[in-house]
VOVEXLUM-902686 format. One record per residue (C-alpha): residue number from 1; x, y, z. Coordinates in Angstrom, 1 decimal, padded with zeros to 4 digits. Layout:
BEGIN
site pos->NUM east->X north->Y up->Z
...
end
This chain:
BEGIN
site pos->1 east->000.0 north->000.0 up->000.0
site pos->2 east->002.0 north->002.9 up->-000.9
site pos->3 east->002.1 north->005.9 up->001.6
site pos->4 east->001.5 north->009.1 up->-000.3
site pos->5 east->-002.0 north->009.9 up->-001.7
site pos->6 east->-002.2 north->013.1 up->-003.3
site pos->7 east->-001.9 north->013.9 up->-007.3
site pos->8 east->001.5 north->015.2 up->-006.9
site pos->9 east->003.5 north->012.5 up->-005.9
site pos->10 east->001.7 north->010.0 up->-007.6
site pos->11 east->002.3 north->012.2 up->-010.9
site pos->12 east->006.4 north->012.0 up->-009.7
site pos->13 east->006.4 north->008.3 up->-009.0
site pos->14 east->004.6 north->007.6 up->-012.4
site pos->15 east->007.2 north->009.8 up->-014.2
site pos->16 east->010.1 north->008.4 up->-012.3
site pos->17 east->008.5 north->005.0 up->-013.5
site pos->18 east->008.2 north->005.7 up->-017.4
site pos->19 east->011.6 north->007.2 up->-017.7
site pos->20 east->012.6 north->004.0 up->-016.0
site pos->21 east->011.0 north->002.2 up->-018.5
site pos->22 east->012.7 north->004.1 up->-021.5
site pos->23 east->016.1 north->003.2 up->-020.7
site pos->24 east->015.8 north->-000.6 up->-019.1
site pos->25 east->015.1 north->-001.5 up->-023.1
site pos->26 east->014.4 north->-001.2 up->-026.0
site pos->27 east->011.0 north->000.9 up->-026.2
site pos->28 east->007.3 north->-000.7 up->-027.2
site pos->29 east->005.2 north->000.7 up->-029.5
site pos->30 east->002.8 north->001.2 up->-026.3
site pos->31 east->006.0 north->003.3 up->-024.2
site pos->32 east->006.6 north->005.3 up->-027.0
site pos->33 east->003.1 north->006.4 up->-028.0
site pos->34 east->002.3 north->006.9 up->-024.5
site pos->35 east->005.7 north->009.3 up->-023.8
site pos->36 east->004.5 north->010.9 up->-027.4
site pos->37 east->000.7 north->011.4 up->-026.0
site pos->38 east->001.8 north->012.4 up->-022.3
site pos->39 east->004.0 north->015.3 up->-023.4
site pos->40 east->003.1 north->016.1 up->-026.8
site pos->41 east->005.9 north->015.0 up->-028.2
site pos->42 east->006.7 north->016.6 up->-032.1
site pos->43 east->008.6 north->013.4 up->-033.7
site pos->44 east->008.1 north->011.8 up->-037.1
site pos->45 east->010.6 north->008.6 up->-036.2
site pos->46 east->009.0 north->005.0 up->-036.7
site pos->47 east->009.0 north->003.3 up->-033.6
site pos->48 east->011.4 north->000.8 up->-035.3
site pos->49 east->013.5 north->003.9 up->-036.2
site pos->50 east->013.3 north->004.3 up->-032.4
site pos->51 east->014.2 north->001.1 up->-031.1
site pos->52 east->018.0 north->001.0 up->-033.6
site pos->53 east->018.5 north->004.1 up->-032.2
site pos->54 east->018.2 north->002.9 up->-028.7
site pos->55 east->020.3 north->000.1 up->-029.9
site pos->56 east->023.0 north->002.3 up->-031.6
site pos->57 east->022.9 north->004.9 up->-028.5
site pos->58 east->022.9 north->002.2 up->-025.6
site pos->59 east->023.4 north->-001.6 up->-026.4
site pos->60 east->027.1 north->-003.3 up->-027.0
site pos->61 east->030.6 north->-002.2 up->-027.2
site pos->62 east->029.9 north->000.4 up->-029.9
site pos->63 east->027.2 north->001.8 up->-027.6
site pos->64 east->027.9 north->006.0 up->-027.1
site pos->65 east->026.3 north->006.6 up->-024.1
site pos->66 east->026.0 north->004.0 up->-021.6
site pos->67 east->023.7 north->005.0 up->-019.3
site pos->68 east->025.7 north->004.8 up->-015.4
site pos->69 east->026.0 north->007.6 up->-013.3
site pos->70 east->029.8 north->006.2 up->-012.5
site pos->71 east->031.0 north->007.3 up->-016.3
site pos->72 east->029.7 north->011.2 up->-015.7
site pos->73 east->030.2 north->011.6 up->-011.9
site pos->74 east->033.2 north->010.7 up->-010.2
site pos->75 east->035.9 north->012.0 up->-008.2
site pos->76 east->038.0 north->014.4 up->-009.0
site pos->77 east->041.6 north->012.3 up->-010.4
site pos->78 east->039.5 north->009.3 up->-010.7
site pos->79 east->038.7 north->008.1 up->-014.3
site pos->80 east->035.1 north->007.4 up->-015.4
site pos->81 east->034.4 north->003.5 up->-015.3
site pos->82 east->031.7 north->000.8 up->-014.6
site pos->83 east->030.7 north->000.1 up->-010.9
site pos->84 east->033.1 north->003.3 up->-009.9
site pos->85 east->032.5 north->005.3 up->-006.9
site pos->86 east->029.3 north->006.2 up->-008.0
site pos->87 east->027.7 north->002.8 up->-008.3
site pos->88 east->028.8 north->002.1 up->-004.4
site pos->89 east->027.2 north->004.9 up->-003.2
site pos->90 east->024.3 north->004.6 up->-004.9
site pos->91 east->024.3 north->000.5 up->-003.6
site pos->92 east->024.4 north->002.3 up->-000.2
site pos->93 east->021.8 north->004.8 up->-000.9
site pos->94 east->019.7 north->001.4 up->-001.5
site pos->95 east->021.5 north->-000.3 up->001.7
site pos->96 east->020.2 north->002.7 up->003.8
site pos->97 east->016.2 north->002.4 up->002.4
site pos->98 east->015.8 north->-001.2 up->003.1
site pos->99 east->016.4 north->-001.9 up->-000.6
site pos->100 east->018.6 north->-004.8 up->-001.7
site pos->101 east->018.5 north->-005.7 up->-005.6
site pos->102 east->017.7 north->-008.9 up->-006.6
site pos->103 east->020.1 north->-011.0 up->-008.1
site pos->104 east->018.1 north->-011.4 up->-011.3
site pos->105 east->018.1 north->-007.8 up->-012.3
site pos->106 east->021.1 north->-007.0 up->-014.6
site pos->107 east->021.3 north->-003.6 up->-013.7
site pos->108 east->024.3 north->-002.2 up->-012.0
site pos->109 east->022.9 north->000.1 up->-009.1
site pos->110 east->024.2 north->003.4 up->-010.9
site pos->111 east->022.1 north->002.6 up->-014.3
site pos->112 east->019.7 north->005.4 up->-014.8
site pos->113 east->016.8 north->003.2 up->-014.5
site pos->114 east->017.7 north->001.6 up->-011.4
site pos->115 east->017.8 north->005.0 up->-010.4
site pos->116 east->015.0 north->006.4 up->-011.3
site pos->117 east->013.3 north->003.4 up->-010.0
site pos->118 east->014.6 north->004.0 up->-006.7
site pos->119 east->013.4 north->007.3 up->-006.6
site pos->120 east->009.9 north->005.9 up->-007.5
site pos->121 east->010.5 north->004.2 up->-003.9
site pos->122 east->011.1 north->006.6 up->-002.0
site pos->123 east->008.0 north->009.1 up->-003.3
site pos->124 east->006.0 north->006.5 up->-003.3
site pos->125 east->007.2 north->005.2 up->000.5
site pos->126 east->007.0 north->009.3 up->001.5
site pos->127 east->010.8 north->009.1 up->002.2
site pos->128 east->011.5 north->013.0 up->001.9
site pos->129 east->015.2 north->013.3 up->003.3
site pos->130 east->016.2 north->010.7 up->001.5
site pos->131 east->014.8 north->012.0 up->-001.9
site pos->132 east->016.4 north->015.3 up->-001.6
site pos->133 east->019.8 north->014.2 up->-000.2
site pos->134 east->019.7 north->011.6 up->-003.7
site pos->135 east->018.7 north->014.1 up->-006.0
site pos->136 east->021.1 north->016.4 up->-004.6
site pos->137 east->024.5 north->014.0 up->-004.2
site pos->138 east->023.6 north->011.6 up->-007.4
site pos->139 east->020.5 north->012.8 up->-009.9
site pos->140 east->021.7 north->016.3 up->-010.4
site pos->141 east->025.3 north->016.0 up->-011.0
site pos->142 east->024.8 north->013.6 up->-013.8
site pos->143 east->021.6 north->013.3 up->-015.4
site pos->144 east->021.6 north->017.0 up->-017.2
site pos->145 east->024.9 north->016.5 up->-018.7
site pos->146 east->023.9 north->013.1 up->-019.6
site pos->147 east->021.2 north->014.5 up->-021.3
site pos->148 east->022.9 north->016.8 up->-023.0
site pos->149 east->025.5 north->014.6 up->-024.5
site pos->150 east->022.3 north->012.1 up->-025.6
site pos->151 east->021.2 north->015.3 up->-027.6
site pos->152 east->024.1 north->015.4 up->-029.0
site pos->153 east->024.3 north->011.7 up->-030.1
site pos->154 east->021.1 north->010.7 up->-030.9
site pos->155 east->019.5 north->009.9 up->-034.3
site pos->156 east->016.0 north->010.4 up->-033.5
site pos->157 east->013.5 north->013.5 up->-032.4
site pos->158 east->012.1 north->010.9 up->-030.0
site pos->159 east->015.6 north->010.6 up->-027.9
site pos->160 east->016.7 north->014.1 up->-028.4
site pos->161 east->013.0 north->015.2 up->-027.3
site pos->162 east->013.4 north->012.6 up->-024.2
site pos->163 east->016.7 north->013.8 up->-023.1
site pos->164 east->015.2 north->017.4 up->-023.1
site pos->165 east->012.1 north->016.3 up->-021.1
site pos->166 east->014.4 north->014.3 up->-018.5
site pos->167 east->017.0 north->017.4 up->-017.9
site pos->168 east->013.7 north->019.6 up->-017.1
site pos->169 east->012.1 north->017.3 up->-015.0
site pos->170 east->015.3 north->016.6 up->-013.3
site pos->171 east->016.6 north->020.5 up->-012.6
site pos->172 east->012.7 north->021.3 up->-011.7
site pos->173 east->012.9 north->018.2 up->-008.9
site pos->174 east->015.6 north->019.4 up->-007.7
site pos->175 east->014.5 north->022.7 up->-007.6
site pos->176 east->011.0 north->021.7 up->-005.4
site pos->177 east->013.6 north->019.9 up->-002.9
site pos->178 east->015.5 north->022.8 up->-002.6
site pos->179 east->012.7 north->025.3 up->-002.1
site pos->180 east->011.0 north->022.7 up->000.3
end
């Protein structure tokens, strides 16, 4: 039974949710006309247009933009790599709200859906600190330049238009944190 009631928060959890959902895989026809509906989205790409893009962007060795927070936010003299700092404070972040990941999800903790999943939790569970203090030491410091650089790289209206939507609703979360 999840803790918070009003049409905010469920709004935030459901958003957190969907971009989940567009970075755990390759996009369904139903994601993508529902991301195209829910924000009026202005793209002429086929969804299978959509789908080698996400390939091209995200999947393999070739992949540009891997999606984990450890390749964009790490210490100053370290060097960007997979389960860096990043993804160990993140896995204590987890630790800390009762969350362990189960073995049969792939995901390294630092991948932007596990993430944004996590922050599904803790709207959902009403966890306010916790929220704020993630936005503030993890969200913020890598998502907008991510988004920026998947701009830059992908093929599609329908990425570019999703990196622009995530960056905003990012900066305005952590704006409403700030103020609150």
């Amino acid at each position: 039974m999840p803790f918070y009631d009003d049409e905010e928060s469920i709004e935030r959890v459901e958003l957190y949710k969907l971009f989940a959902s567009v970075f755990i895989g390759q996009p369904s026809d139903e994601l993508i006309f529902q991301l195209k509906d829910m924000f009026q989205m202005k793209f002429a790409d086929s969804p299978h247009e959509i789908r080698m893009d996400f390939a091209r962007i995200f999947l393999g060795p070739n992949g540009r933009l891997m999606p984990y927070e450890s390749l964009y936010n790490y210490p100053l003299g370290d060097r960007p790599r997979l389960w860096g700092r990043a993804a160990e404070e993140v896995q204590s972040f987890y630790i800390s709200a009762g969350i362990v990941m189960d073995e049969e999800i792939s995901l390294i903790p630092d991948h932007i859906s596990a993430e944004m999943l996590f922050m599904s939790y803790l709207v959902e569970n009403g966890i306010s600190e916790l929220q704020k203090k993630f936005l503030e030491e993890h969200l913020v410091k890598w998502i907008p330049e991510y988004c920026n650089e998947l701009q830059k790289y992908a093929g599609t209206t329908f990425y570019k238009e999703v990196a622009n939507i995530l960056k905003e609703f990012i900066l305005s979360e952590h704006e409403l944190m700030s103020e609150g």
